[in-house]
VEXGUMAR-373241 format. One record per residue (C-alpha): residue in one letter; chain; x, y, z. Coordinates in steps of 0.1 Angstrom, whole numbers. Example, Ala and Ser with C-alpha at 12.3 -4.5 7.8 and 13.67 -1.06 7.14 Angstrom:
2
<site a A <123 -45 78>>
<site s A <137 -11 71>>
% end
This chain:
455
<site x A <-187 240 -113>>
<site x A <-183 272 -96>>
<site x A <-146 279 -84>>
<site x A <-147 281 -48>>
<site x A <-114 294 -43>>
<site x A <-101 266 -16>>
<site x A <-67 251 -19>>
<site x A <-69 232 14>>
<site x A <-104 213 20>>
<site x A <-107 202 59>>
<site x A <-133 177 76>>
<site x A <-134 182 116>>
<site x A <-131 157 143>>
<site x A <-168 148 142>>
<site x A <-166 138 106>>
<site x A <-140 110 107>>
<site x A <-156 76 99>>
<site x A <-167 58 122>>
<site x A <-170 26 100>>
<site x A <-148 10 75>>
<site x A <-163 4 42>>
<site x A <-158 -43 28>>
<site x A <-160 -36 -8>>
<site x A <-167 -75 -11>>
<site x A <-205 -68 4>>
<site x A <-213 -51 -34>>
<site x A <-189 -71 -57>>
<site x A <-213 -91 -86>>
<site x A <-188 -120 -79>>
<site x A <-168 -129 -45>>
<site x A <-130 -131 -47>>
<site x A <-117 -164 -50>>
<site x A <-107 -179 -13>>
<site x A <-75 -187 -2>>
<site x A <-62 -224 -7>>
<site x A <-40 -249 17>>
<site x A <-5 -247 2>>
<site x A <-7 -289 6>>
<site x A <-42 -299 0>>
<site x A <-53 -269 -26>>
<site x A <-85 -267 -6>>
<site x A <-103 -240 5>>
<site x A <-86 -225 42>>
<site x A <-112 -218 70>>
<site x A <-104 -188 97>>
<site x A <-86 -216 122>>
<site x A <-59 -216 96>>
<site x A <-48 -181 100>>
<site x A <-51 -183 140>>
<site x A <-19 -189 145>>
<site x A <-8 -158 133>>
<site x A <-34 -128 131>>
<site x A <-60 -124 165>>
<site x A <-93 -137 155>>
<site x A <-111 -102 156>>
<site x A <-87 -96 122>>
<site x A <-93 -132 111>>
<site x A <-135 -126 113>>
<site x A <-126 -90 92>>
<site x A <-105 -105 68>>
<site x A <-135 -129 55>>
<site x A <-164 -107 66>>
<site x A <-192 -101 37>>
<site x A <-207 -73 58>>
<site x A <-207 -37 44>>
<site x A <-196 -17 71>>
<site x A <-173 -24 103>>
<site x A <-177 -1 129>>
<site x A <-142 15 139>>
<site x A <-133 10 179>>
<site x A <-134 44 197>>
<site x A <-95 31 210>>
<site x A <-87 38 176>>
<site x A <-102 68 169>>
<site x A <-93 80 196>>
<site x A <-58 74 181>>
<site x A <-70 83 148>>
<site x A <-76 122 157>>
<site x A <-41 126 166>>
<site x A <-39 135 123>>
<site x A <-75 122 108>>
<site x A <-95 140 93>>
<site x A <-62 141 68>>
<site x A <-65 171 43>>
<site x A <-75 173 6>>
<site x A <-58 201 -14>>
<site x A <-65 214 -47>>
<site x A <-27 214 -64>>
<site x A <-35 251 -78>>
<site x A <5 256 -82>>
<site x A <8 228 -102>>
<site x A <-19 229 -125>>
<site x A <-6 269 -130>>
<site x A <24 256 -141>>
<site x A <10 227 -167>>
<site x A <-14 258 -176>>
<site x A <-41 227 -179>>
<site x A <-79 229 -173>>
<site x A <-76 199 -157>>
<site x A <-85 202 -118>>
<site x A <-62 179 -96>>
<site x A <-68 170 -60>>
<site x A <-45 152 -37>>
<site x A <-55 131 -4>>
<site x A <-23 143 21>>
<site x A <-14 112 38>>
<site x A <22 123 51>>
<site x A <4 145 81>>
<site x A <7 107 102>>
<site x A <31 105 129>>
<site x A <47 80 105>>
<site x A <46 106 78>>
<site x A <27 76 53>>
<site x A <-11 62 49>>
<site x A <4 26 70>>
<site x A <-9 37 104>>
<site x A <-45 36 94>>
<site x A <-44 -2 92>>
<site x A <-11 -7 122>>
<site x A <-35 8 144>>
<site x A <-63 -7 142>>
<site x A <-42 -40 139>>
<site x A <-23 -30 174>>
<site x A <-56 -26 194>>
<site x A <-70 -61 182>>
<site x A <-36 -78 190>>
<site x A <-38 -55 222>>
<site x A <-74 -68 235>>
<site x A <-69 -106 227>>
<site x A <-36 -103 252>>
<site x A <-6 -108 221>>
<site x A <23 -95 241>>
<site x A <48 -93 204>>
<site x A <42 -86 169>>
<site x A <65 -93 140>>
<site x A <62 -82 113>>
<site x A <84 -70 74>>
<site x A <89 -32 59>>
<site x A <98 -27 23>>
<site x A <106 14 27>>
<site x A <101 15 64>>
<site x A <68 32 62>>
<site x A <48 4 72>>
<site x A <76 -8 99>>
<site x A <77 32 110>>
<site x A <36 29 114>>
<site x A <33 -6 133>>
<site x A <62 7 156>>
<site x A <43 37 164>>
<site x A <8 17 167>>
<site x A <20 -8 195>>
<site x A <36 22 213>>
<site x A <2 31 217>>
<site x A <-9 -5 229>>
<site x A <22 -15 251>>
<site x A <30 -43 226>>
<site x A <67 -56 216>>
<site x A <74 -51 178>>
<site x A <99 -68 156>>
<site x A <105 -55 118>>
<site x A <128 -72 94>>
<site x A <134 -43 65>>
<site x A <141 -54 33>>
<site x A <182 -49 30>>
<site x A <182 -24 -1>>
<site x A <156 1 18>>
<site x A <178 -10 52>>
<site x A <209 0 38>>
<site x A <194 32 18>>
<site x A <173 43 49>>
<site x A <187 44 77>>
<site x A <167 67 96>>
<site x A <142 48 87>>
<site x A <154 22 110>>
<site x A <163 55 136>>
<site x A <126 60 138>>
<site x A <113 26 144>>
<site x A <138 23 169>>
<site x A <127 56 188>>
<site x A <93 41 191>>
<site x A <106 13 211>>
<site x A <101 -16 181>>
<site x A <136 -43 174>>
<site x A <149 -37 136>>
<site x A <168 -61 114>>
<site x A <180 -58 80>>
<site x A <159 -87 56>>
<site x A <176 -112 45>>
<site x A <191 -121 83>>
<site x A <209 -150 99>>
<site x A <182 -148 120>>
<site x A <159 -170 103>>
<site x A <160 -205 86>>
<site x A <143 -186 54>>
<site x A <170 -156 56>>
<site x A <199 -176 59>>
<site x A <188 -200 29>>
<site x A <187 -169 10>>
<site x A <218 -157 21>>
<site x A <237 -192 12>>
<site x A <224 -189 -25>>
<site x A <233 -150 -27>>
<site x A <255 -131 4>>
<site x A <242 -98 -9>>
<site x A <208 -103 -14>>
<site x A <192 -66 -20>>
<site x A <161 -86 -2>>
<site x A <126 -84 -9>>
<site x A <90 -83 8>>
<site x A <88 -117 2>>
<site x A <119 -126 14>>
<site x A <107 -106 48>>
<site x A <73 -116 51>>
<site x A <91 -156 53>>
<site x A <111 -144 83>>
<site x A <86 -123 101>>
<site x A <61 -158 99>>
<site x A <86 -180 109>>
<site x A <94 -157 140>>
<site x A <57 -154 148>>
<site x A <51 -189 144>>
<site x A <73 -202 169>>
<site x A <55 -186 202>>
<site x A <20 -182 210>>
<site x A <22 -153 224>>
<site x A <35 -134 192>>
<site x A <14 -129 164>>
<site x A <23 -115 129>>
<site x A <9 -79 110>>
<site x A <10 -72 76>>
<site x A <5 -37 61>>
<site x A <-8 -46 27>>
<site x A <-23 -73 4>>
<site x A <-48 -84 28>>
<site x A <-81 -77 29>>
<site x A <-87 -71 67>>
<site x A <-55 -45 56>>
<site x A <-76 -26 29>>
<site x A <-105 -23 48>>
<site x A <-90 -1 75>>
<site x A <-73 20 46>>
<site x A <-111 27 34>>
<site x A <-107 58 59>>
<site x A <-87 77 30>>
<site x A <-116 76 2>>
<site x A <-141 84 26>>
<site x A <-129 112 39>>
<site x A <-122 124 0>>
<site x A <-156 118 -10>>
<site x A <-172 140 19>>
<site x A <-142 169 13>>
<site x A <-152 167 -28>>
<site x A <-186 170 -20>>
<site x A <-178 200 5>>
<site x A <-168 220 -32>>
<site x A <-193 203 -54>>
<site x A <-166 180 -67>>
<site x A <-172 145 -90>>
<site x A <-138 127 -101>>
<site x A <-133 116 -135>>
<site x A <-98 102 -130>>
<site x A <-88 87 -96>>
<site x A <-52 75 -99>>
<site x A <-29 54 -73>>
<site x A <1 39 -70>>
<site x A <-2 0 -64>>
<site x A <26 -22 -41>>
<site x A <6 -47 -20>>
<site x A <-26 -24 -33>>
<site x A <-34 -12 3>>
<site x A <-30 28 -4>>
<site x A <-48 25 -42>>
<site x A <-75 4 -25>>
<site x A <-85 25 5>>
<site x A <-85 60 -20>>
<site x A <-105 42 -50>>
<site x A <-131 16 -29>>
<site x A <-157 38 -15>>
<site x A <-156 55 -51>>
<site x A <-162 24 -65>>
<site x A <-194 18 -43>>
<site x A <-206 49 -58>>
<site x A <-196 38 -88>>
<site x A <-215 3 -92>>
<site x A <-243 21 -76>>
<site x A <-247 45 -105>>
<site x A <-240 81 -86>>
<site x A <-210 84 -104>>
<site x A <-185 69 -130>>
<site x A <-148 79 -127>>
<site x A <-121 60 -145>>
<site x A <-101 40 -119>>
<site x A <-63 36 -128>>
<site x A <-35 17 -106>>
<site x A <-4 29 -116>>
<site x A <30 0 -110>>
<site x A <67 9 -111>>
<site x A <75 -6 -144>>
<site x A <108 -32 -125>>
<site x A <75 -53 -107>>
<site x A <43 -47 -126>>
<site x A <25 -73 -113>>
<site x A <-10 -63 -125>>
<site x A <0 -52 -159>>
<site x A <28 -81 -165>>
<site x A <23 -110 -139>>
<site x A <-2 -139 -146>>
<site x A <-33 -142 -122>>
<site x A <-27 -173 -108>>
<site x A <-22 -189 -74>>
<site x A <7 -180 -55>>
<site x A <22 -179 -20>>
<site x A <26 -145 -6>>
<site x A <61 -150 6>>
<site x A <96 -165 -7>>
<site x A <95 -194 16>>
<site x A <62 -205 9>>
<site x A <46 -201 45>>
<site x A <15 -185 38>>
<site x A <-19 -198 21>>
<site x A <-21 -198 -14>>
<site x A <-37 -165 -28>>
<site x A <-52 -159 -64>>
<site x A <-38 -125 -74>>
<site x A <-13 -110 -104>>
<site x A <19 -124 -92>>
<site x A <55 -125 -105>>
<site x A <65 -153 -96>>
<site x A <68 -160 -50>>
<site x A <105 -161 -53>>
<site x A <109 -132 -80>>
<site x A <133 -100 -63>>
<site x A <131 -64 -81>>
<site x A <154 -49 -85>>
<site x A <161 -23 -59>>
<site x A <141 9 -68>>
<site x A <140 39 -46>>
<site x A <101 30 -48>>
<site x A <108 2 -20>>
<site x A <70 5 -8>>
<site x A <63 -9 -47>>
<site x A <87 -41 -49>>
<site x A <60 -67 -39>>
<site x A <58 -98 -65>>
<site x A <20 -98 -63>>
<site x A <-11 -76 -57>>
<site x A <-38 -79 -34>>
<site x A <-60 -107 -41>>
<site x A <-93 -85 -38>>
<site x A <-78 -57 -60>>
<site x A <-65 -81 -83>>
<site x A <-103 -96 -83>>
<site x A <-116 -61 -94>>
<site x A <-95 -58 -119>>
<site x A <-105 -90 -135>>
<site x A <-139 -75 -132>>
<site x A <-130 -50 -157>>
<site x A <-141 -22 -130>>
<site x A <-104 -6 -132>>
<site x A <-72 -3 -149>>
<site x A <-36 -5 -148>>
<site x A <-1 6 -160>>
<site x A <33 10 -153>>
<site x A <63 37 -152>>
<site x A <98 40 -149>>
<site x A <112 56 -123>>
<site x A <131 85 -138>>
<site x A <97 97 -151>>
<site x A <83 93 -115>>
<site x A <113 118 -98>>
<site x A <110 140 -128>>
<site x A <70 147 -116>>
<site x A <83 146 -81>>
<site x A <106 178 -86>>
<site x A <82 196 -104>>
<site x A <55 185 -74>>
<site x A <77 200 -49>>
<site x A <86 230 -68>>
<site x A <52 238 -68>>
<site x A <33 224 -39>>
<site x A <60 223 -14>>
<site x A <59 190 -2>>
<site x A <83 160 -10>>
<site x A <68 129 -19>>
<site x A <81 100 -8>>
<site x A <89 80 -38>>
<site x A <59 52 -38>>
<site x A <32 80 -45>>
<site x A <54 94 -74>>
<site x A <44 71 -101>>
<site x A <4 82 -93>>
<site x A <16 119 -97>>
<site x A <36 111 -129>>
<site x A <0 98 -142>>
<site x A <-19 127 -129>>
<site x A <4 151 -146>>
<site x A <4 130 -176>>
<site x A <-36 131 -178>>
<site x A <-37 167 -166>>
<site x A <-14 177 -201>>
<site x A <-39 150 -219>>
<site x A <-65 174 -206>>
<site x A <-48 209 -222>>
<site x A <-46 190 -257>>
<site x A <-85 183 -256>>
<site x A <-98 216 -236>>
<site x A <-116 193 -212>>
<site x A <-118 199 -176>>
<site x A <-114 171 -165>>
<site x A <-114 164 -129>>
<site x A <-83 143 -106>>
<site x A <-77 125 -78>>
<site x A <-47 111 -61>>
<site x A <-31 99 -27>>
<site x A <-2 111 -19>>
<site x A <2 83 4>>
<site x A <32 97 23>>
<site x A <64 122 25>>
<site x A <94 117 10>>
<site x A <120 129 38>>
<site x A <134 100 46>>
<site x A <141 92 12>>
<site x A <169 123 -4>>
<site x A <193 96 -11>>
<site x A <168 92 -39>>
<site x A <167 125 -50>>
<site x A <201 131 -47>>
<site x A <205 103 -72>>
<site x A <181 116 -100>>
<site x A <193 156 -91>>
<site x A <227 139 -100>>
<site x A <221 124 -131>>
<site x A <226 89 -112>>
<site x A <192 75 -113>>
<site x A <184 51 -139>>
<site x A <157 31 -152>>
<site x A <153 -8 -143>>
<site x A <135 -23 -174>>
<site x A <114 -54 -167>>
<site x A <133 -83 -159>>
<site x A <120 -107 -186>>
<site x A <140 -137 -178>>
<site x A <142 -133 -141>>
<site x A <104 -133 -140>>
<site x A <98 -161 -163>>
<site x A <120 -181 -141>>
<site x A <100 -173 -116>>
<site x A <71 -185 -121>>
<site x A <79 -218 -130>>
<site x A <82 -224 -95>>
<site x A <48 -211 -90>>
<site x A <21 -242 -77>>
<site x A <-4 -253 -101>>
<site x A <-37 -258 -92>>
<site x A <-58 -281 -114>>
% end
């Protein structure tokens, strides 16, 4: 490959997308549907009217390749899309590695994080099927930040509840989402009948999504005229964020570019799904064959630990039942800095493709994570926030892989958003204060013993 000498790789405004790519059209086998928490049956698109407009609803079952993307939100979208690619030069100088890493920018949002390609799109559709409130749980605050923003744009009401450890550790996370207009409480809340159970059994709960996602439902689903967003995990979710490995496949191919490693950090899945998907339709088409690797903070590896099972997708047990790697519905991390990451399942339709043996997955503590994130920023510049950290510990690890062999092999990442919200985390591991949270064994084998089982 001849070196053509660019750091920063740009697509202009008449190159953003103007579809979203449904992995699930060129899947050998469909993901397994979602299930009535009391019947175990199959759910149909009536049950999910109550909370998500039905433009979302028809998305989030749709077998057709490509949705086309609403001018109203690209129109939005070119406040920051096309989002750049850079070559991390500096870095791979400084592992002295043949390896040639590439990172996908997504901290150039007016949220500073990948969340408002989906709270966008979600904001118009709520917008056009007349939804005057929408409700909704933040783990970091990125996604709360973007869906704040998003129904700024739509003159929609917003409600967050933030999980407590990211409220407490955050704060101008909260700041932010207030400036755009949107209500913030701190999740668990007396709010809620599903906050204030939690808070009877523990008074300082750290919270969790789950615990969130229960009180963000029940608020939705007591007035018609408010309807409930989520930022990860669903499908209608990952297909907006298919905007991100679009755009890297056109800027690669720009420099004559094929990936052999694409690496992402995995939550809910939204941010490793919208970088690896369109690969992965090249990929089972035969045009090219990079290694895909999700990459979990070692306190809530639910792909790499958890059991692919049924599940709810919140504490309370409000939502359908979904077939993905879960911990256990009622399982809280601890609280890593990583708060994007401490989600007790994965995305059904990632989870399928992993059990289709089309990618991989690990884990990594969080000590490791910072460590790569110091020598990142030393290097490139930018801060990352702390979610994206445990793809850029992998890279670096496969880039020093790559000096050992002499191969020059080529990487992608996401860095799925900034990390200036978050110096109370690096002040911890600069300190010496940041520690490791091994896997909570027992915690997580409780668990799932509360888990439904489906004959």
């Amino acid at each position: 490959m001849a070196d053509h000498g660019l750091t920063k790789i740009l697509l202009d405004e008449s190159e953003l997308p103007t579809h979203w790519y449904n992995i699930v059209a060129d899947l050998p086998e469909p993901p397994p549907p979602p299930l009535h928490p009391g019947t175990h049956e199959p759910i149909g698109p009536e049950a999910l009217a109550p909370l998500f407009p039905m433009a979302l609803i028809e998305q989030e079952v749709t077998t057709e390749r490509y949705v086309e993307i609403p001018e109203e939100v690209r129109e939005v979208y070119r406040l920051w899309r096309p989002s750049p690619l850079y070559r991390a030069r500096r870095l791979e100088r400084a592992l002295d590695t043949p390896a040639r890493i590439y990172f996908k920018y997504e901290g150039v949002s007016p949220a500073g994080s990948h969340k408002p390609n989906t709270a966008v799109p979600q904001a118009y559709y709520n917008a056009m099927e007349g939804t005057k409130k929408i409700t909704t749980e933040t783990g970091a605050g990125q996604w709360g930040s973007a869906l704040a923003f998003a129904t700024a744009q739509f003159g929609i009401e917003c409600e967050v509840w933030m999980v407590a450890a990211s409220f407490l550790g955050k704060p101008y996370r909260a700041s932010m989402i207030r400036t755009w207009g949107a209500d913030i409480h701190s999740s668990p809340s007396e709010l809620t009948e599903a906050g204030r159970a939690v808070l009877a059994q523990d008074p300082d709960s750290p919270g969790s999504l789950g615990i969130a996602i229960s009180e963000a439902v029940e608020m939705a689903a007591q007035d018609p005229d408010t309807k409930y967003a989520l930022g990860s995990v669903l499908n209608h979710v990952l297909l907006h964020q298919t905007v991100i490995g679009q755009e890297a496949l056109a800027q690669l191919a720009k420099v004559d570019e094929t990936p052999d490693l694409i690496v992402g950090c995995a939550g809910g899945g939204s941010n490793l799904a919208g970088l690896i998907f369109p690969f992965l339709r090249e990929k089972m088409a035969g045009t090219m064959s990079p290694r895909l690797l999700a990459v979990e903070p070692d306190a809530c590896p639910s792909m790499t630990r958890g059991e692919y099972r049924y599940d709810f997708g919140d504490v309370a047990g409000m939502t359908p039942l979904l077939k993905m790697h879960t911990l256990g519905h009622d399982f809280v991390p601890d609280p890593i800095h990583a708060g994007g990451l401490r989600y007790h399942g994965m995305s059904p339709l990632l989870s399928h493709v992993k059990e289709l043996g089309l990618m991989e997955a690990t884990s990594i503590g969080q000590t490791a994570c910072f460590e790569a994130a110091i020598q990142f920023a030393r290097t490139e510049g930018i801060v990352p926030a702390p979610e994206p950290t445990h793809a850029l510990a992998m890279a670096i690890q496969e880039a020093e892989r790559a000096k050992e062999t002499g191969e020059e092999t080529v990487i992608l990442t996401a860095l799925c958003g900034h990390g200036h919200f978050d110096m109370a985390a690096y002040d911890a591991y600069l300190s010496g204060e940041l520690e490791d949270r091994p896997y909570p064994t027992e915690k997580v084998a409780d668990a799932m013993t509360r888990v439904p089982v489906i004959a």
